[in-house]
C-alpha positions, 0 to 999 in steps of 0.5 A: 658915432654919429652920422656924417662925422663916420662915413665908413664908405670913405675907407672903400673909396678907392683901390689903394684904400681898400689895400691899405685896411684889409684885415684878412689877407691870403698868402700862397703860403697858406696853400696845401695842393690835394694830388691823386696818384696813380698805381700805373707809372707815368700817368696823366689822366684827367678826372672827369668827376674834378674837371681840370684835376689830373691823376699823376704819376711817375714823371707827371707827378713831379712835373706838376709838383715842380710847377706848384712849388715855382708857384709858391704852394709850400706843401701837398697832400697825396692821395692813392688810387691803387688798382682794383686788382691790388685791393683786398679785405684786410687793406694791405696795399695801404702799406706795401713800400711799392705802392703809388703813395711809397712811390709817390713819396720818394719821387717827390722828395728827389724832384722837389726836396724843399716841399712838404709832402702830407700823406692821406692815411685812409683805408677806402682805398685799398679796401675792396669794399671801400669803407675807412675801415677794416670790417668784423661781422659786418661792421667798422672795427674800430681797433682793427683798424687802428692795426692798419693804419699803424702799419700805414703810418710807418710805410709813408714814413719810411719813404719820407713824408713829412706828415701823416694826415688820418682822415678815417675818424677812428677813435684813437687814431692820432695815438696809435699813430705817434706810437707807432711812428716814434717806435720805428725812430720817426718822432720828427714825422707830424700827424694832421688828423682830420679831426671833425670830419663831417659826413658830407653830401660834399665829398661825392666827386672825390669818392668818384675819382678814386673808386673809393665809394662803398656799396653800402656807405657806414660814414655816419657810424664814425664821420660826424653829423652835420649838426653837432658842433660841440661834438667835432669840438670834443674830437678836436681837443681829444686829437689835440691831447694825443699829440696832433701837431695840425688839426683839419676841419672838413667840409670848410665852408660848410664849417666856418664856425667850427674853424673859427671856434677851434681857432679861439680855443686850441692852439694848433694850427688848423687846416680847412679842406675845400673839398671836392663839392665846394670845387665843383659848385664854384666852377658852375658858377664861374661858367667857364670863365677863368677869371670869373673861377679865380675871384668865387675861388679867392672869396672862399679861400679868403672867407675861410682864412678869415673864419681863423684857418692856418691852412687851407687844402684847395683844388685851386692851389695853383691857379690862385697862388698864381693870381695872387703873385700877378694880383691878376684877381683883385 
């Protein structure tokens, strides 16, 4: 292809041009919005450590669900923030049919019935040491855990969540939890495991805001190192072959290659979280600036989607599902 017979430059010359040959195109409906929900009823309470993210509950939940689904984001993902008082060693808040992500649930299903309603399953929560699983001698059990979180599954279940999302990383999570969800009749009911889930510096403003931090952190005894790409591979397909129906790949833009090899090689759909970090990092860069915010948000959404997600978890749901209806940032 020789120049000048191929000016490449002649595809980008003008707006409508570059519409037309677009490969990579973001849609709301690839959206999933993270919500926090809180143990008190009636809550709204802004998250210093997530600016522009609140703590929900009761009527502010469905308010802001409502306002989601008119936005056109198709599904959201709760996670709990109980109270301290309700937190214990064994996690038994985790499935306590009144506790706020229960609650949560059935509100959800009566405001909002058309939107799916994904559950974080993890035990950082509700213990009172904040680890992802339940201690013997001083160390994750692996099995006790999986107990937990059987027992967790069939609660979110039963008040009507569409799917399960475990994002502790134990091993044999995904089949404990088919197990159990398809013995207590709920066989319709999805599993999204966080499958390569990296022990990320990124997570910090979301272990914040739902007191969720441990003293002492054990993420790296189950979490996945930074720089292992074949083992999150291996994680992925063995969550595939115990019945995963979505897989999630965390931190997204720190694992671009990790979502994009999954891509090629299962054919699942894959999820991208955006994490905490990655949120804040581009409200920094934005300064303040609405606008500037959306268009560093819609790259890295549109970044991520390229690099092959089917869906991607973002703080930004809302604001860009909005833009891109408006086509206020292009």
């Amino acid at each position: 292809m020789p120049f000048p017979i191929h000016r490449l430059r002649r595809l980008r010359r003008t707006p409508g041009l570059r519409r037309l040959v677009t490969e990579t195109r973001l849609h709301a409906d690839d959206l999933v919005s993270p919500l926090f929900v809180a143990a008190e009823d009636n809550v709204r309470r802004p998250l210093q450590a997530l600016p522009g993210v609140d703590l929900l509950s009761g009527r502010h939940l469905t308010e802001e669900a409502r306002a989601l689904e008119a936005a056109g984001v198709p599904a959201v993902l709760l996670f709990g923030v109980p109270l301290d008082s309700d937190k214990d060693d064994g996690a038994t808040a985790a499935w306590d049919p009144r506790g706020c992500i229960p609650r949560a649930v059935r509100d959800l299903k009566r405001a909002a019935p058309g939107l799916v309603v994904i559950t974080d399953l993890c035990l950082c929560e509700y213990t009172r040491n904040g680890h992802c699983g339940l201690l013997k001698n001083g160390e994750i059990d692996n099995d006790l855990t999986l107990e937990a979180i059987r027992k967790a599954a069939v609660a979110q279940a039963e008040a009507g969540a569409d799917i399960v999302a475990p994002s502790g990383m134990m091993d044999g999570a995904v089949r404990a939890i088919r197990g159990a969800l398809d013995g207590a009749g709920y066989d319709g009911v999805l599993t999204m495991p966080y499958s390569a889930k990296f022990a990320s510096a990124l997570y910090g403003p979301f272990k914040e805001a739902t007191h969720s931090a441990p003293a002492e952190s054990k993420h790296a005894t189950h979490q996945l190192d930074v720089a292992n790409a074949r083992q999150a591979l291996v994680e992925i397909g063995q969550d595939v072959e115990e019945g995963a129906d979505i897989v999630i790949v965390k931190p997204a833009l720190t694992s671009l290659d990790i979502i994009a090899t999954a891509r090629r090689e299962f054919d699942v759909p894959v999820a991208a979280y955006n994490v905490s970090g990655e949120y804040n990092m581009i409200l920094a860069a934005a300064g303040g600036d609405p606008q500037a915010r959306n268009r560093l948000a819609l790259e890295a959404l549109t970044c991520i989607k390229r690099a092959g997600a089917d869906l991607i978890i973002t703080y930004f749901a809302r604001e860009i599902a909005a833009a891109l209806r408006t086509r206020t940032v292009l």
